[in-house]
C-alpha atoms as a printed R data frame, in Angstrom:
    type eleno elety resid chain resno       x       y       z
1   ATOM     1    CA   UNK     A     1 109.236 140.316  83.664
2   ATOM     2    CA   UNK     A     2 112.831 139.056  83.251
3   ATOM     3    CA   UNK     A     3 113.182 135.362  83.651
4   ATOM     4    CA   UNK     A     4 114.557 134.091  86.375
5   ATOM     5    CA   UNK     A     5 117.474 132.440  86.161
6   ATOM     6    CA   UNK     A     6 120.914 131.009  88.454
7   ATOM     7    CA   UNK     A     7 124.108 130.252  88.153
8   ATOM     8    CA   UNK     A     8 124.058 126.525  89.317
9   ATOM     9    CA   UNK     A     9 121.590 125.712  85.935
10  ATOM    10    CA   UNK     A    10 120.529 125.131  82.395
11  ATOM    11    CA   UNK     A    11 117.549 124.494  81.045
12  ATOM    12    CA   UNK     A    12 117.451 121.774  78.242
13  ATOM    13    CA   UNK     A    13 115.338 118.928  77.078
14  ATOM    14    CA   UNK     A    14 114.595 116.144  79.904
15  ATOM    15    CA   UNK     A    15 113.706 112.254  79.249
16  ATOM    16    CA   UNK     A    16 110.993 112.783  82.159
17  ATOM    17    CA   UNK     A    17 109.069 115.678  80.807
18  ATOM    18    CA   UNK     A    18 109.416 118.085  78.382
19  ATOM    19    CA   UNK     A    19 112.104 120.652  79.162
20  ATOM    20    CA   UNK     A    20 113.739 120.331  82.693
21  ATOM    21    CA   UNK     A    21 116.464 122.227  84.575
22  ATOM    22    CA   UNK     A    22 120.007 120.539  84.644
23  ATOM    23    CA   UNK     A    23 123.003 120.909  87.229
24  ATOM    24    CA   UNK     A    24 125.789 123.202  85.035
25  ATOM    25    CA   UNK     A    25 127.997 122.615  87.855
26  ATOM    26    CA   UNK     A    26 128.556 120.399  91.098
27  ATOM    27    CA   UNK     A    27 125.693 121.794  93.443
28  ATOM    28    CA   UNK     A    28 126.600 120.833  97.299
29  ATOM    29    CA   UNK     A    29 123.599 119.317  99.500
30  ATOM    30    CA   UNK     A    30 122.064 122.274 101.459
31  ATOM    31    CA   UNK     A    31 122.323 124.921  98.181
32  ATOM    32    CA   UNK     A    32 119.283 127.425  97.737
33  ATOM    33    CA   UNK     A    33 119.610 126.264  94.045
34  ATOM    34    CA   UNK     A    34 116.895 128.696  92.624
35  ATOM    35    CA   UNK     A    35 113.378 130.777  93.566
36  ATOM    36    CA   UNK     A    36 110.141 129.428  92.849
37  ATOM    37    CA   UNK     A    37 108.400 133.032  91.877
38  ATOM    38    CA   UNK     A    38 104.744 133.697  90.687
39  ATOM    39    CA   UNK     A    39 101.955 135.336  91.497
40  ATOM    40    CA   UNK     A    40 100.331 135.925  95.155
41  ATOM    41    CA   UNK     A    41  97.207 134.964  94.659
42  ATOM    42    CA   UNK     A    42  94.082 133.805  97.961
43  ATOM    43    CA   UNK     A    43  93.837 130.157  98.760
44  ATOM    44    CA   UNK     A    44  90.031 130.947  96.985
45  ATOM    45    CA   UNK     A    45  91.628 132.080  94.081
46  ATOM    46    CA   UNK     A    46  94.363 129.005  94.546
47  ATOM    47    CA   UNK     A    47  91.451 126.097  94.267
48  ATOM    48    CA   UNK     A    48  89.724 127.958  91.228
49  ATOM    49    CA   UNK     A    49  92.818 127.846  89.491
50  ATOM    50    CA   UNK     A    50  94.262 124.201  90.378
51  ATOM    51    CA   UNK     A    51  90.570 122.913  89.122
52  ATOM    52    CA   UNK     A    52  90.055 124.778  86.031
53  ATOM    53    CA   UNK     A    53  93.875 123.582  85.070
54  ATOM    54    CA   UNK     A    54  92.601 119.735  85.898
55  ATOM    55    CA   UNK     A    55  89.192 119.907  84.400
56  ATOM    56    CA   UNK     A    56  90.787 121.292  81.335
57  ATOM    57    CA   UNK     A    57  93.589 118.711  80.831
58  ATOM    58    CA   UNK     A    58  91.651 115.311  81.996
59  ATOM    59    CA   UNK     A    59  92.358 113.660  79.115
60  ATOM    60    CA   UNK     A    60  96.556 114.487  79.319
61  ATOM    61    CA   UNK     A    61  97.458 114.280  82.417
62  ATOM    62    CA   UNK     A    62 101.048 115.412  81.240
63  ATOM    63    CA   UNK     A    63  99.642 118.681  80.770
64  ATOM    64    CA   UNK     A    64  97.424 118.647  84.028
65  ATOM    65    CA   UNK     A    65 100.480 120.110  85.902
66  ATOM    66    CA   UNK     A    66  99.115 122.808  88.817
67  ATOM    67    CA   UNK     A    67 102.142 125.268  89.780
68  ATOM    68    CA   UNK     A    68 100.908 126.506  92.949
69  ATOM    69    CA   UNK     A    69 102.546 126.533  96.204
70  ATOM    70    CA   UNK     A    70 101.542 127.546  99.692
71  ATOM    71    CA   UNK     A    71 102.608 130.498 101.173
72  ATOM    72    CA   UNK     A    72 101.335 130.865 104.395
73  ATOM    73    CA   UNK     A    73  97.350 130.549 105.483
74  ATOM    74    CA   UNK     A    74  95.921 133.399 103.465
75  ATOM    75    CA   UNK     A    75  98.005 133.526 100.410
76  ATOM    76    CA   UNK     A    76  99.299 130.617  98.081
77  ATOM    77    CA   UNK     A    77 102.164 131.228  95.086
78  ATOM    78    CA   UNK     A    78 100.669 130.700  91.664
79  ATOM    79    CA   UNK     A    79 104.314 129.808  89.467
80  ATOM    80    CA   UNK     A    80 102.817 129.094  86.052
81  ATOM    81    CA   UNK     A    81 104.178 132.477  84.724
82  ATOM    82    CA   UNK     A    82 106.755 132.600  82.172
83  ATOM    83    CA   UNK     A    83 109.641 134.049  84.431
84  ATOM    84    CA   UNK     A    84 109.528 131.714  86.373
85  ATOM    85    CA   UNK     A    85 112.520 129.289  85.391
86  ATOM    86    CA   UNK     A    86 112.135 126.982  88.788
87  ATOM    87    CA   UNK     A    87 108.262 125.468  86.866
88  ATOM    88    CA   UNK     A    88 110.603 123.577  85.064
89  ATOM    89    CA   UNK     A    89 111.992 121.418  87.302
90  ATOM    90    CA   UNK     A    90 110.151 117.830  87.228
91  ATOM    91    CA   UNK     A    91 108.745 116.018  89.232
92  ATOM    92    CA   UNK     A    92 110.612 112.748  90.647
93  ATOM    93    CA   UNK     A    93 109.765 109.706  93.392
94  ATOM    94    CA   UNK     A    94 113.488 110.151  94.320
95  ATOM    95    CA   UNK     A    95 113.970 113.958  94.184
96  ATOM    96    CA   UNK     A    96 117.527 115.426  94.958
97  ATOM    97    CA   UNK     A    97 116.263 118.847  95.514
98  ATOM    98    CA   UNK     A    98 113.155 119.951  97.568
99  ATOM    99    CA   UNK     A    99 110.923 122.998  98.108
100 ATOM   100    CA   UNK     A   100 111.604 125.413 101.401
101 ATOM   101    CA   UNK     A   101 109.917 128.312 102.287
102 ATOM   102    CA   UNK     A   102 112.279 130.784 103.803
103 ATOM   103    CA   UNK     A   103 111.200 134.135 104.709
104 ATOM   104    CA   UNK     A   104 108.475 134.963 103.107
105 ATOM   105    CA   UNK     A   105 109.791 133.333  99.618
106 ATOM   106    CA   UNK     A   106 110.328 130.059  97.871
107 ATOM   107    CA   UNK     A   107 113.497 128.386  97.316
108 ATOM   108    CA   UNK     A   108 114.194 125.083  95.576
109 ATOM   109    CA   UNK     A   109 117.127 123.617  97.706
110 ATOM   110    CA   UNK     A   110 119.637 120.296  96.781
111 ATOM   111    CA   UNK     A   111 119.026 117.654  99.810
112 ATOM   112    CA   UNK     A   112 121.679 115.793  98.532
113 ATOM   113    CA   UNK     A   113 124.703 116.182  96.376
114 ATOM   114    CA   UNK     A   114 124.685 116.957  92.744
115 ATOM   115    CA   UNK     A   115 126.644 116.117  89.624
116 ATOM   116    CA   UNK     A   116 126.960 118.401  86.651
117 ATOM   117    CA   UNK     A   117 124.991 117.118  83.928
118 ATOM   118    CA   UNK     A   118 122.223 115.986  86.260
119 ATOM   119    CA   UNK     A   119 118.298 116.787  86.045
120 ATOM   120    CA   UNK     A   120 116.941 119.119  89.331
121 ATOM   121    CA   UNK     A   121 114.014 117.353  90.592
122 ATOM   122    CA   UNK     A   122 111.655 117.661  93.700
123 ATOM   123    CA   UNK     A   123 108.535 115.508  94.975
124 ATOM   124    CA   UNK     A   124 105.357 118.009  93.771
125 ATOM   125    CA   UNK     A   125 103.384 116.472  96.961
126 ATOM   126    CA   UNK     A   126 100.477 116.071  95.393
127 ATOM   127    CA   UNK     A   127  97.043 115.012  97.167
128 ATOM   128    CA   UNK     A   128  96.001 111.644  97.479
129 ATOM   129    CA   UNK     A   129  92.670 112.880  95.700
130 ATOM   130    CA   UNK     A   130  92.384 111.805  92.630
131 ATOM   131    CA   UNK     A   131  96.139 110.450  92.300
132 ATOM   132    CA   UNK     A   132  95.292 108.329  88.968
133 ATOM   133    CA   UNK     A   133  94.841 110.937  87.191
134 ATOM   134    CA   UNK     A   134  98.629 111.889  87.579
135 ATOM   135    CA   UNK     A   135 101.015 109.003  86.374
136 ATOM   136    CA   UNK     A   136 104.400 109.596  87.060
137 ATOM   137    CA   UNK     A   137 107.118 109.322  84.223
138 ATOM   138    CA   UNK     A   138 110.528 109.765  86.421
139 ATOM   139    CA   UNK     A   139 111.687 106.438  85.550
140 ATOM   140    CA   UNK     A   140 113.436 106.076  89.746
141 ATOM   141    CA   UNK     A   141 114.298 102.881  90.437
142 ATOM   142    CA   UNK     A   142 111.117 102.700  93.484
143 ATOM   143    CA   UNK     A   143 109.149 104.840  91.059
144 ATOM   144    CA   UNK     A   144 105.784 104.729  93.014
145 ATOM   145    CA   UNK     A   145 103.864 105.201  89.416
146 ATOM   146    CA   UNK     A   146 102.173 108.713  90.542
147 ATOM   147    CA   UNK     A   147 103.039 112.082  91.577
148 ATOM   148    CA   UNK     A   148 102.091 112.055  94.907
149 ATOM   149    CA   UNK     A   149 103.562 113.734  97.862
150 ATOM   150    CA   UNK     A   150 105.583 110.480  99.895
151 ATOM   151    CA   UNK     A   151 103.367 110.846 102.900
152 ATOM   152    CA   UNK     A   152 100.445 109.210 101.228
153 ATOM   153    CA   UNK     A   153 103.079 106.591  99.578
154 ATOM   154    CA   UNK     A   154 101.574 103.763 102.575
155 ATOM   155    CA   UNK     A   155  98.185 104.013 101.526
156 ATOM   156    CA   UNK     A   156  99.014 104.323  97.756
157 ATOM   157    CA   UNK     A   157 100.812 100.664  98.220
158 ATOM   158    CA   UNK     A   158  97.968  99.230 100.108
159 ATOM   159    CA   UNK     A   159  94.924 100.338  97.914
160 ATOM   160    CA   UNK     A   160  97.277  98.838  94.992
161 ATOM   161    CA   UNK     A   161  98.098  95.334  97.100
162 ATOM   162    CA   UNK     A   162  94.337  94.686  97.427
163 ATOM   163    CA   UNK     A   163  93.751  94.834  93.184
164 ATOM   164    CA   UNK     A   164  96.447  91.637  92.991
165 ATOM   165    CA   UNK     A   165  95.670  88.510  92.869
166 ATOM   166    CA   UNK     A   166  95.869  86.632  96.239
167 ATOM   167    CA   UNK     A   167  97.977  83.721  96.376
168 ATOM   168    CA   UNK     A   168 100.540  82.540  98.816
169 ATOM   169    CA   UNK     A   169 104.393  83.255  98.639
170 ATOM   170    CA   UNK     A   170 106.513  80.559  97.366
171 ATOM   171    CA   UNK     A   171 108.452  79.439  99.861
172 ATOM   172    CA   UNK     A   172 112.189  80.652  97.614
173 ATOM   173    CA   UNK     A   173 110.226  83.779  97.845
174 ATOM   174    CA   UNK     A   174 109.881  84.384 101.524
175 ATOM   175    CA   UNK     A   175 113.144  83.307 102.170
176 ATOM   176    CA   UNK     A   176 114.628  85.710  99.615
177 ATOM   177    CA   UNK     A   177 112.421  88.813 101.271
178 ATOM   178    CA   UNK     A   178 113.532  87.603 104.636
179 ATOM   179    CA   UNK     A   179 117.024  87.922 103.583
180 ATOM   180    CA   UNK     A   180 117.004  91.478 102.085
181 ATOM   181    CA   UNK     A   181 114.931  92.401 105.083
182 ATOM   182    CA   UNK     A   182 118.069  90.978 107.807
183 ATOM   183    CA   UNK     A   183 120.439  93.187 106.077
184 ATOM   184    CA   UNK     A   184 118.694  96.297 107.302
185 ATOM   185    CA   UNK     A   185 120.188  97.711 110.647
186 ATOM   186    CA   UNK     A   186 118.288  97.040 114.234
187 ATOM   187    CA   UNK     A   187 116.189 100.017 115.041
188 ATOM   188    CA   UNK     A   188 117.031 101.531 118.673
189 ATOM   189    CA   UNK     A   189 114.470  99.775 120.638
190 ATOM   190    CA   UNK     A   190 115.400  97.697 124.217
191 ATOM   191    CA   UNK     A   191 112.920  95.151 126.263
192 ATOM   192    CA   UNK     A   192 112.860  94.688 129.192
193 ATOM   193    CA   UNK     A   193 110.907  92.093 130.601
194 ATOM   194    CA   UNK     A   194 109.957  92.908 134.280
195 ATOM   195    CA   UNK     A   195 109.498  89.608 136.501
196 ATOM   196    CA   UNK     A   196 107.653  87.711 133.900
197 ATOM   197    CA   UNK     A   197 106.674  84.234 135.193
198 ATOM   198    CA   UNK     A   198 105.839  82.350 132.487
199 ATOM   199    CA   UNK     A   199 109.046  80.977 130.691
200 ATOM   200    CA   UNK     A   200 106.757  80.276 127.557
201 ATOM   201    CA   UNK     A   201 105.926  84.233 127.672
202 ATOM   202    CA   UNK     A   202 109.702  84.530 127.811
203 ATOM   203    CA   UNK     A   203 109.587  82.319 124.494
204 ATOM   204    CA   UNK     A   204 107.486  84.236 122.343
205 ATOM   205    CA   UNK     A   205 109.134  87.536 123.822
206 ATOM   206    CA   UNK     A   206 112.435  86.722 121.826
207 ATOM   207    CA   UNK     A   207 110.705  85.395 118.355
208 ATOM   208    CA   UNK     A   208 109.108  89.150 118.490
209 ATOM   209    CA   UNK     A   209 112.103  90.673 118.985
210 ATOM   210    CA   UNK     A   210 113.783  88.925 116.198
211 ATOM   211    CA   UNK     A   211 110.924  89.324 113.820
212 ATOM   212    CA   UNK     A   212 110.491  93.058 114.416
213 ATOM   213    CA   UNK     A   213 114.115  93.356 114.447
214 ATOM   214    CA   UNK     A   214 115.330  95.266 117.850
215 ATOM   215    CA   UNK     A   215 118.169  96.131 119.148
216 ATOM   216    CA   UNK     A   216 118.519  93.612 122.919
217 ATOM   217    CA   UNK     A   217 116.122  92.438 125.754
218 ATOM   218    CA   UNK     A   218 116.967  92.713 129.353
219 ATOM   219    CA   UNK     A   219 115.534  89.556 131.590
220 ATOM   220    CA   UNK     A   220 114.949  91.201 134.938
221 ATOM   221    CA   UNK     A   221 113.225  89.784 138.593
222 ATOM   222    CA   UNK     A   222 112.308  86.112 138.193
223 ATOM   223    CA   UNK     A   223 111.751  86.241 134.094
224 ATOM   224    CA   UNK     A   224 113.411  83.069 133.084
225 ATOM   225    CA   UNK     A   225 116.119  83.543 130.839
226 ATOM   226    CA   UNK     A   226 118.295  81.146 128.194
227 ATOM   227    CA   UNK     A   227 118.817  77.927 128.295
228 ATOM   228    CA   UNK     A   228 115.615  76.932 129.286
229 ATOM   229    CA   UNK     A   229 113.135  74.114 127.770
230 ATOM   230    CA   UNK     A   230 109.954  75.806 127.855
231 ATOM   231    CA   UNK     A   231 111.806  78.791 126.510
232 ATOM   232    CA   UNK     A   232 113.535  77.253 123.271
233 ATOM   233    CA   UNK     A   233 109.490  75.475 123.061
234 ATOM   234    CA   UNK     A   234 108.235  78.902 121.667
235 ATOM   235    CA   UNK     A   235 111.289  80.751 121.105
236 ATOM   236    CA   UNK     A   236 112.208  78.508 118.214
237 ATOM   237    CA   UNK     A   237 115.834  79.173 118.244
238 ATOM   238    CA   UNK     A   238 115.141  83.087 118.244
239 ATOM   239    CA   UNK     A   239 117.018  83.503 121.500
240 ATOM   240    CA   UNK     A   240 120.343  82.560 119.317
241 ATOM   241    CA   UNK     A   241 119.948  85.538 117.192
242 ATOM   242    CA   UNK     A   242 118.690  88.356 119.548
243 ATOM   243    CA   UNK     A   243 121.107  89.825 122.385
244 ATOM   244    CA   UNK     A   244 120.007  89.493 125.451
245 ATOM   245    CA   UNK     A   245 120.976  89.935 129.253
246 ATOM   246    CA   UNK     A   246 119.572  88.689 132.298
247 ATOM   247    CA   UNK     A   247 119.864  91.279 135.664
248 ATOM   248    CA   UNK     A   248 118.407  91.091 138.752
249 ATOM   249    CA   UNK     A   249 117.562  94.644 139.390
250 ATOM   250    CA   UNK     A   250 115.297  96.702 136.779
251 ATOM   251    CA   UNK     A   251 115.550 100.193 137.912
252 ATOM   252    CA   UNK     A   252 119.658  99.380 137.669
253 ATOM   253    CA   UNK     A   253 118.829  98.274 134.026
254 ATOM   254    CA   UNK     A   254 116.462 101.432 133.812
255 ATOM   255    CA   UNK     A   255 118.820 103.951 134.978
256 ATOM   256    CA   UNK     A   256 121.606 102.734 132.502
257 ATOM   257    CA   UNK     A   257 119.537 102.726 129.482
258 ATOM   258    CA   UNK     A   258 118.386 106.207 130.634
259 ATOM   259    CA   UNK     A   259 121.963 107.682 130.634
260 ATOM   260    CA   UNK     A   260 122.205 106.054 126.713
261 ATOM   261    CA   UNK     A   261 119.322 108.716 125.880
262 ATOM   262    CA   UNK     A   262 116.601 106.357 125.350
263 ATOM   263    CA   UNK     A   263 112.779 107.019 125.868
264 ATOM   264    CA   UNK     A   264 111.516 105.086 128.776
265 ATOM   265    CA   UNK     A   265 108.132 103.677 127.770
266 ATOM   266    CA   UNK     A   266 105.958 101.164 129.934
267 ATOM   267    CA   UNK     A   267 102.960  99.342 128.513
268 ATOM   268    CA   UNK     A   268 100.607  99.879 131.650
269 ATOM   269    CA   UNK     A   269  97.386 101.277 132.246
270 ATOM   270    CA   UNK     A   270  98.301 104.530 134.081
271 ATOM   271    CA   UNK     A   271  96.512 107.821 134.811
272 ATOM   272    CA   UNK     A   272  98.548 109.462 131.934
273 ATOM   273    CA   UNK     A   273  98.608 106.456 129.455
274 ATOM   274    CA   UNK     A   274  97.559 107.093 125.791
275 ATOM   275    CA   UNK     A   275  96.620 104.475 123.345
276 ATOM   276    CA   UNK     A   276  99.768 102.738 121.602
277 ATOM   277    CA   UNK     A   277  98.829 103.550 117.807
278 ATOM   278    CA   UNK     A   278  99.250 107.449 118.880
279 ATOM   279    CA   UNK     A   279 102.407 106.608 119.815
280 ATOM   280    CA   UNK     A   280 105.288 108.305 117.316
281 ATOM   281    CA   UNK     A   281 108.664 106.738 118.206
282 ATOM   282    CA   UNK     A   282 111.589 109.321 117.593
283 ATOM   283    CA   UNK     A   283 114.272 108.777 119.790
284 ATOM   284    CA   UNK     A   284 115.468 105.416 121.133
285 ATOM   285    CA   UNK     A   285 113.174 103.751 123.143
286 ATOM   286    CA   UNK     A   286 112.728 101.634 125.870
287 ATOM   287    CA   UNK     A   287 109.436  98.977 126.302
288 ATOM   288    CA   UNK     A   288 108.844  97.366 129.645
289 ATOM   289    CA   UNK     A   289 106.306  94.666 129.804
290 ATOM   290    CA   UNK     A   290 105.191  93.456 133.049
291 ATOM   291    CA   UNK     A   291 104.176  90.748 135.302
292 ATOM   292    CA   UNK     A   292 101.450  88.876 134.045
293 ATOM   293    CA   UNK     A   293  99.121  89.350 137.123
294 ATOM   294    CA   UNK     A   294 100.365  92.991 138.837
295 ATOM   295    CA   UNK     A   295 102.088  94.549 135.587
296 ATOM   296    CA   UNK     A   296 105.071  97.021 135.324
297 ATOM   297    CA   UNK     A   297 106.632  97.015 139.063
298 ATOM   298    CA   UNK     A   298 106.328 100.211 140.598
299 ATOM   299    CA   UNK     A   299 110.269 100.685 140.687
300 ATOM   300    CA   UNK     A   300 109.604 100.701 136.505
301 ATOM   301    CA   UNK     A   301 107.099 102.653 137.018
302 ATOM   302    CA   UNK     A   302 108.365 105.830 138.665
303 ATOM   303    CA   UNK     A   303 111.608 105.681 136.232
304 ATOM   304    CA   UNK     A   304 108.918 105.707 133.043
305 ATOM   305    CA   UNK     A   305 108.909 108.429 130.770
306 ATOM   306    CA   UNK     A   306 105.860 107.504 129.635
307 ATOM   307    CA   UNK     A   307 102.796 105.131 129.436
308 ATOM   308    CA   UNK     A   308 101.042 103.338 126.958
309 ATOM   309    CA   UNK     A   309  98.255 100.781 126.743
310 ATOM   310    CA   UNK     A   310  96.373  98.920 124.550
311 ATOM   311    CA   UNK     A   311  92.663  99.467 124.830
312 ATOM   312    CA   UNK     A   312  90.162  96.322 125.277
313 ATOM   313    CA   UNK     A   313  86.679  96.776 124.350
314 ATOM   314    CA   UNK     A   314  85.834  93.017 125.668
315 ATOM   315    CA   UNK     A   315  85.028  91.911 129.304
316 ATOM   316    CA   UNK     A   316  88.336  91.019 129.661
317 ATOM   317    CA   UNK     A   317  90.823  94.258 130.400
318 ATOM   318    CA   UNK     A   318  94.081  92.783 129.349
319 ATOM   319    CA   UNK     A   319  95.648  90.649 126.559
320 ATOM   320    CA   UNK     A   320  98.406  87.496 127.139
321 ATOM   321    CA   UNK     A   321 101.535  88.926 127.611
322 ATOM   322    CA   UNK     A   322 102.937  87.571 124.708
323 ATOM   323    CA   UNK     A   323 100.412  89.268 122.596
324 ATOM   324    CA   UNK     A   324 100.709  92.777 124.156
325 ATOM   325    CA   UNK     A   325 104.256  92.426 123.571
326 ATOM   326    CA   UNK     A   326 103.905  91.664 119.861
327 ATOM   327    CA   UNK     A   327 101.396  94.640 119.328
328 ATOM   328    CA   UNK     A   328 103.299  96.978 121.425
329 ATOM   329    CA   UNK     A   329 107.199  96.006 119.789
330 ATOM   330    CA   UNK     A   330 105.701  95.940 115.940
331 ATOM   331    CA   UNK     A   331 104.005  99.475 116.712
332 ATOM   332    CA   UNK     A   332 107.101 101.138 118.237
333 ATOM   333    CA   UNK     A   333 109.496  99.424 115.877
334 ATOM   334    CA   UNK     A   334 107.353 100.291 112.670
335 ATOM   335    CA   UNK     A   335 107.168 104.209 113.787
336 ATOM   336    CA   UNK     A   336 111.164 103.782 114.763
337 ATOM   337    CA   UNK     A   337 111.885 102.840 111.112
338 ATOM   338    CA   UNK     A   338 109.643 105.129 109.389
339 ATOM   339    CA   UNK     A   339 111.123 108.221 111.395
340 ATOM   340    CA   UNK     A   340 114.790 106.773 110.463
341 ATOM   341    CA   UNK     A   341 113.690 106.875 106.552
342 ATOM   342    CA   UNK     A   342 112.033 110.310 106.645
């Protein structure tokens, strides 16, 4: 068959692999660059072929490339055929190009802008299974040493942080991570704290917030609020970095923040609350953490979106406050930041 071909590319010799495909002109984010073509082959058909290809190159794992792609549940695209120009593309950490299936076919698409001159590259989204065998050669600046799709990139960087050696961060060390970390931008997430009564609660409250970087806390009810003793006691001078406002009223503070477009989310045991780790923050969102003896006030309650507690597998069927609020704004403001990357 005739080899596939477009007008946005050359193929030429890359510095990550072999032969690549180049940019011979400015290719906008959002171009269907060229189509990934091959054979139609069944998913059957599709694991016999990806493990003969790896059995047979275990020893050069730059040869131990598998071209297939999914189709759709019965049928997988087999692209190691000679026509088919888009196998040429390489693999990168930091792709500028990605993979979308449009009806019924293949395209490799820019995601971002694209110089003449520069190498087309996509993530190949390999499986986590067997990752070592596949050493990546892009050369990216946060190159993550495999070719492995980016969803697995969290456990690749834990299994590899357990195999160093353990020792402490010096102390020029934290501070230098702490400062590239306060550069990144707030992630949309509000407390409220709902008549809390225990200005040392109040405390720790604000040092969360500042460690897991949000956005402002409302003091609402009776929750003590700035300056206070037993406040600056655990806040450690946090309450001079985060914003903060103090109002009487929740559900005024509720209905505002609603009209901003942000998820209202209570940390209360409810008849509809899930578990907090199955919680995947999207959209802006609001935590309210109760009173320390009767919880989120029922004002807070009916203007919830949604509930969410922690579960306790003790005798005891609830934590501190200050520690709920820890695991509850780390959780919410971990999944925030992760969406905003993706």
């Amino acid at each position: 068959m005739k080899r596939t071909t477009s007008s946005y590319i050359a193929v030429r010799k890359s510095n990550i692999h072999s032969r690549g495909v180049f940019a011979s002109k400015n290719i906008p984010a959002g171009t269907r660059v060229i189509e990934y073509v091959g054979e139609k082959i069944t998913k059957a058909e599709s694991e016999r072929r990806a493990e003969i290809v790896l059995n047979a190159n275990k020893c050069d794992s730059a040869k131990g490339a598998v071209y297939i792609f999914t189709l759709n549940k019965r049928f997988d695209i087999d692209g190691n055929v000679p026509h088919n120009t888009a196998r040429l593309i390489n693999h990168s950490c930091d792709p500028n190009c990605e993979a979308q299936l449009v009806a019924g076919h293949i395209w490799i698409a820019s995601i971002k802008d694209i110089k003449r001159g520069e190498e087309l590259t996509y993530n190949y989204g390999y499986d986590f299974e067997d990752y070592e065998e596949h050493l990546c050669r892009c050369g990216a600046p946060h190159c993550v040493g495999y070719i492995l799709a980016e969803e697995h990139w969290p456990k690749l960087k834990a299994r590899h942080l357990t195999r160093r050696p353990r020792r402490k961060l010096l102390h020029e060390e934290i501070v230098s991570q702490q400062e590239k970390n306060r550069r990144k931008p707030r992630v949309p997430l509000i407390l409220v704290l709902d008549n809390i009564r225990s200005a040392h609660n109040v405390g720790a409250a604000f040092r969360t917030a500042d460690g897991a970087g949000i956005e402002k806390i409302y003091l609402c009810g009776i929750t003590a609020y700035p300056p206070n003793r037993q406040i600056d006691k655990t806040a450690l001078g946090a309450q001079d970095y985060v914003s903060w406002e103090y109002r009487a009223n929740v559900a005024d503070v509720l209905n505002d923040i609603k009209r901003r477009g942000y998820q209202i989310v209570i940390l209360e045991q409810t008849d509809t609350s899930f578990e907090y780790a199955d919680f995947e923050a999207k959209h802006p969102v609001c935590l309210i953490i109760g009173n320390e003896i009767e919880g989120v006030s029922d004002e807070a309650v009916s203007l919830a979106d949604r509930a969410m507690e922690i579960p306790m597998f003790g005798e005891k069927n609830s934590l501190n406050v200050s520690v709920a609020c820890g695991i509850a704004l780390y959780h919410i403001s971990h999944s925030l930041r992760a969406h905003l990357k993706s």
